[in-house]
N, CA and C of each residue as an Amber inpcrd file, in Angstrom:
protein
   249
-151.9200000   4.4460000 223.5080000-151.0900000   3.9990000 222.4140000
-150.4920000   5.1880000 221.6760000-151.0490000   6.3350000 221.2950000
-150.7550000   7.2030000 220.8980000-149.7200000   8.1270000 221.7430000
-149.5690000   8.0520000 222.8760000-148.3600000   8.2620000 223.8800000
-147.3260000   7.5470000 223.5310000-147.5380000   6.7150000 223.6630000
-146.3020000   5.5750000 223.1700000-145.4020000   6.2350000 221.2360000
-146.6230000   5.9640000 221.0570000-145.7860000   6.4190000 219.3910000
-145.5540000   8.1890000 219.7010000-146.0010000   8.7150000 220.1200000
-145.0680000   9.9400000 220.0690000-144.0850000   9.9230000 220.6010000
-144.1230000   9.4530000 222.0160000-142.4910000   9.3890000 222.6470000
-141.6820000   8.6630000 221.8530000-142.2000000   7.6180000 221.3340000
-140.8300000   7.3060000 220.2330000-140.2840000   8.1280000 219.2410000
-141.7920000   9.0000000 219.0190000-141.3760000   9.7060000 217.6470000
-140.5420000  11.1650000 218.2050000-140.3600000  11.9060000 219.2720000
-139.3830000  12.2680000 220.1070000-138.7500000  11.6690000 220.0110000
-138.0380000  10.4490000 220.4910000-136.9690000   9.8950000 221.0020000
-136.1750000  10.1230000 220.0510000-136.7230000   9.3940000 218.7480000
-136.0160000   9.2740000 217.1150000-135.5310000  10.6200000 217.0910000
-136.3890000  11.8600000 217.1650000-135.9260000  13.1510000 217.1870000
-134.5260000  13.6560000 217.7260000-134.7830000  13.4630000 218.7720000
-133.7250000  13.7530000 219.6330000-132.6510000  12.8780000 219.3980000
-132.7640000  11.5820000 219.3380000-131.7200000  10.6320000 218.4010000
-130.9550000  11.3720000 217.5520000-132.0970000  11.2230000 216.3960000
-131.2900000  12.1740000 215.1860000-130.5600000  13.1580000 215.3470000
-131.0490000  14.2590000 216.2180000-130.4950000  15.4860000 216.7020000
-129.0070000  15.4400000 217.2760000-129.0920000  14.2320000 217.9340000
-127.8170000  14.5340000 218.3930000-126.2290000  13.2690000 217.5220000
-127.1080000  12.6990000 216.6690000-126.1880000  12.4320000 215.9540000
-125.7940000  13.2320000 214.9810000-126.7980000  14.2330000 214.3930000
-126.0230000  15.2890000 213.2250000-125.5350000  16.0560000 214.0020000
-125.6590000  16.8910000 215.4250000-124.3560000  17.3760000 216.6100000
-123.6880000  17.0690000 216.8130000-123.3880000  15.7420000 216.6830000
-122.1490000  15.1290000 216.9950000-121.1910000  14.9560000 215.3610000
-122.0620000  14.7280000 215.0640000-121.1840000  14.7350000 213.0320000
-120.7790000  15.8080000 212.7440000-121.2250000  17.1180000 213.0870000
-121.1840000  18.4000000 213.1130000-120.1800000  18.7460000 213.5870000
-119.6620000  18.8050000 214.8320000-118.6980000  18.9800000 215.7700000
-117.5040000  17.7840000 215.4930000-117.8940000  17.1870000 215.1380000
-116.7350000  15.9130000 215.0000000-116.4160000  16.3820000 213.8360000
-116.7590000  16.5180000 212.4290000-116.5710000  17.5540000 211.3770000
-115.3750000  18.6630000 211.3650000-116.3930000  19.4550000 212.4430000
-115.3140000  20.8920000 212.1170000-114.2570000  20.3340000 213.0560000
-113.9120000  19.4190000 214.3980000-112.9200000  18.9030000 214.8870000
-111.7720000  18.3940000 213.8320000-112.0320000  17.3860000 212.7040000
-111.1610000  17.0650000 211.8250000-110.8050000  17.7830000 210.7220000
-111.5370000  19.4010000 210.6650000-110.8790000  20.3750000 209.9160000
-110.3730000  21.5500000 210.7030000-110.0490000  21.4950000 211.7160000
-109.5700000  21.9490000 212.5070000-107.9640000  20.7530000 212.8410000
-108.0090000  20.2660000 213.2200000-106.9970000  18.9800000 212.9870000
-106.0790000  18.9880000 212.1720000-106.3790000  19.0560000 210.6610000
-106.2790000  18.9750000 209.7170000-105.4770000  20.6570000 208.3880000
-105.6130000  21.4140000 209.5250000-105.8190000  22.7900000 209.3160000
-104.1720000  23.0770000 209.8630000-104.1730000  22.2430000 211.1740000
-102.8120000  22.5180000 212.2240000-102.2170000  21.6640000 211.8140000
-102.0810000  20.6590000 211.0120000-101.5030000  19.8080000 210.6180000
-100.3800000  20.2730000 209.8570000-101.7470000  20.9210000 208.4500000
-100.9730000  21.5770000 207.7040000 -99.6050000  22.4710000 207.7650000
-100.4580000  23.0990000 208.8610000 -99.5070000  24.3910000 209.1480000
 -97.8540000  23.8730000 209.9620000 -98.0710000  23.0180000 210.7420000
 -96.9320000  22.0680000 211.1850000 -96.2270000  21.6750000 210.2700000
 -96.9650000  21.0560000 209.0700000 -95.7020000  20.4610000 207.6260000
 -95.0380000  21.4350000 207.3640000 -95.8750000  22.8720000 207.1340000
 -94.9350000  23.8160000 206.8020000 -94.1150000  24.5230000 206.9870000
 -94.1180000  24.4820000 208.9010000 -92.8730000  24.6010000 209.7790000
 -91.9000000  23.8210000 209.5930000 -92.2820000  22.4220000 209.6450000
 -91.4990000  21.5020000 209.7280000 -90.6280000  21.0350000 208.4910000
 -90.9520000  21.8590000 207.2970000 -90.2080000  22.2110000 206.0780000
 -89.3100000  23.2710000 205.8970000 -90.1270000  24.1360000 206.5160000
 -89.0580000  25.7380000 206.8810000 -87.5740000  25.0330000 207.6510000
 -87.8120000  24.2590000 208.6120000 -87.0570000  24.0620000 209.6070000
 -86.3450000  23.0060000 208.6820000 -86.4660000  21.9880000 208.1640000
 -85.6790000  21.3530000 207.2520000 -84.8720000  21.6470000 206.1120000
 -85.1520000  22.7720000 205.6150000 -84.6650000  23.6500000 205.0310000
 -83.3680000  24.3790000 205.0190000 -83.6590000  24.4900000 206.2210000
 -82.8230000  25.7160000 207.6500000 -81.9370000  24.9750000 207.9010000
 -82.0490000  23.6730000 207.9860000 -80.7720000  22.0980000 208.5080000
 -80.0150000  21.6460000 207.2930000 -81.0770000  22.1000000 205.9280000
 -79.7530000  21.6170000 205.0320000 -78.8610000  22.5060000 204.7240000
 -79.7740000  24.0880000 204.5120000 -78.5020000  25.0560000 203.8750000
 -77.3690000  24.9810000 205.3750000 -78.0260000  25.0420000 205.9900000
 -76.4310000  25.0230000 207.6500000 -75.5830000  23.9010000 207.4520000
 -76.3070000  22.4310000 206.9700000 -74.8190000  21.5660000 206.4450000
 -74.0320000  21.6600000 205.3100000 -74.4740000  22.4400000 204.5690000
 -73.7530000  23.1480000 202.7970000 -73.1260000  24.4090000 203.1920000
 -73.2310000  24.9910000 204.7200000 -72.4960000  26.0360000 205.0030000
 -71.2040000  25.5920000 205.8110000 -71.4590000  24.8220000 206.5440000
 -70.3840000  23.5920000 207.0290000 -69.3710000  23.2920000 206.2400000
 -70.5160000  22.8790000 205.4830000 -69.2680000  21.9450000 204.2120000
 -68.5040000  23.0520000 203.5930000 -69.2600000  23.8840000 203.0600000
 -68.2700000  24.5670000 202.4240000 -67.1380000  25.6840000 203.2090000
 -67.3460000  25.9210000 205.0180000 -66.4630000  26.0830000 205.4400000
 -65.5580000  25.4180000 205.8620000 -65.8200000  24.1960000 206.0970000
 -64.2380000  23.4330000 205.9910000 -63.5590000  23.3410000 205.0290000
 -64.0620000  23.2390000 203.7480000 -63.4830000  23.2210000 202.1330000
 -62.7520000  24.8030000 202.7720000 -62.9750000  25.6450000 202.2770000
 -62.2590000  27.0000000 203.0150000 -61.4650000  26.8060000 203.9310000
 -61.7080000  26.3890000 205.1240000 -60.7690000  26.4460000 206.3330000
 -59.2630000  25.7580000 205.5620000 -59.5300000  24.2070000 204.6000000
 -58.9590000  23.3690000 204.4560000 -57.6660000  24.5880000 203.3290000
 -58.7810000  25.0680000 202.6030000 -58.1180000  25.5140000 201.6180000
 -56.7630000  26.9480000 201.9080000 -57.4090000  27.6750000 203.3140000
 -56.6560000  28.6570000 204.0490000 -55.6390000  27.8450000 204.5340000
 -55.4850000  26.9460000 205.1750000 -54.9460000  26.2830000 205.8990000
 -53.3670000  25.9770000 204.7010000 -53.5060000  25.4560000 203.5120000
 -52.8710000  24.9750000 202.9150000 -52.0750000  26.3970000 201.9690000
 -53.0260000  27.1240000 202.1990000 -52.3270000  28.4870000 201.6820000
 -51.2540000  29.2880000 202.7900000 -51.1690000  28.5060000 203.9210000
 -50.5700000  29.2140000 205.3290000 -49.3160000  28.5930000 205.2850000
 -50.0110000  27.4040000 204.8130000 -48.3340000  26.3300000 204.8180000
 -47.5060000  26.7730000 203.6250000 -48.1600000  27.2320000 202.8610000
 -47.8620000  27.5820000 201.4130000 -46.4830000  28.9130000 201.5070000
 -47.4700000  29.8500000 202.2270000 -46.2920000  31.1270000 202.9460000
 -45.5090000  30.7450000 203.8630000 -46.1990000  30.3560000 204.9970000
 -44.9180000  29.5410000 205.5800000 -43.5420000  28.9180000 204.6830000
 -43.8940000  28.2700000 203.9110000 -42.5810000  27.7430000 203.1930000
 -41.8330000  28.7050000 202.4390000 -42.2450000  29.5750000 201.7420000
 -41.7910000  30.4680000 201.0850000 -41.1080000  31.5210000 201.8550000
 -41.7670000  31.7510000 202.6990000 -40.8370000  32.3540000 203.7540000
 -39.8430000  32.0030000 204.7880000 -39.7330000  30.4830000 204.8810000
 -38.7350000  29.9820000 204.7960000 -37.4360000  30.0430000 204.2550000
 -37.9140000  29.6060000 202.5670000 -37.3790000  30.0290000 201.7160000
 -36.4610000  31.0700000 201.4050000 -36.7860000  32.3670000 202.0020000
 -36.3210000  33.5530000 201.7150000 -35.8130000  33.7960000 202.9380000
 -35.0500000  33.2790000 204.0780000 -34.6170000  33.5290000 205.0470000
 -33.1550000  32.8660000 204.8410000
């Protein structure tokens, strides 16, 4: 009988054991996870970033292009003008 209750009282052991190993490792797995996550948002902000100032550089070179453009026609006519 006393065989019996120790091997259980092993078993429980080793039970236990490998559920706080596994909580352990599963643990530092979701701060590890969690870690790259982070670091991804903050790429993935850099990079969003990077997409808006390039459409406010857009924009404001067509405003320019638009605005050269109308200054060309502008000489153009004037030099018309003077011919």
């Amino acid at each position: 009988m006393g065989t019996i209750i120790g091997n259980i009282v092993v078993a429980l052991l080793a039970l236990a054991g490998s559920v706080y190993g596994t909580y352990k490792a599963n643990s530092k797995n979701q701060a590890l996870i969690a870690y790259r996550l982070e670091q991804l948002e903050k790429k993935v902000d850099k990079h969003n970033s990077a997409v808006e100032r390039t459409y406010e550089l857009e924009r404001k070179m067509d405003v320019l292009e638009e605005k050269m453009s109308v200054a060309n026609h502008r000489i153009a006519d004037l030099e018309d003008d003077h011919k």
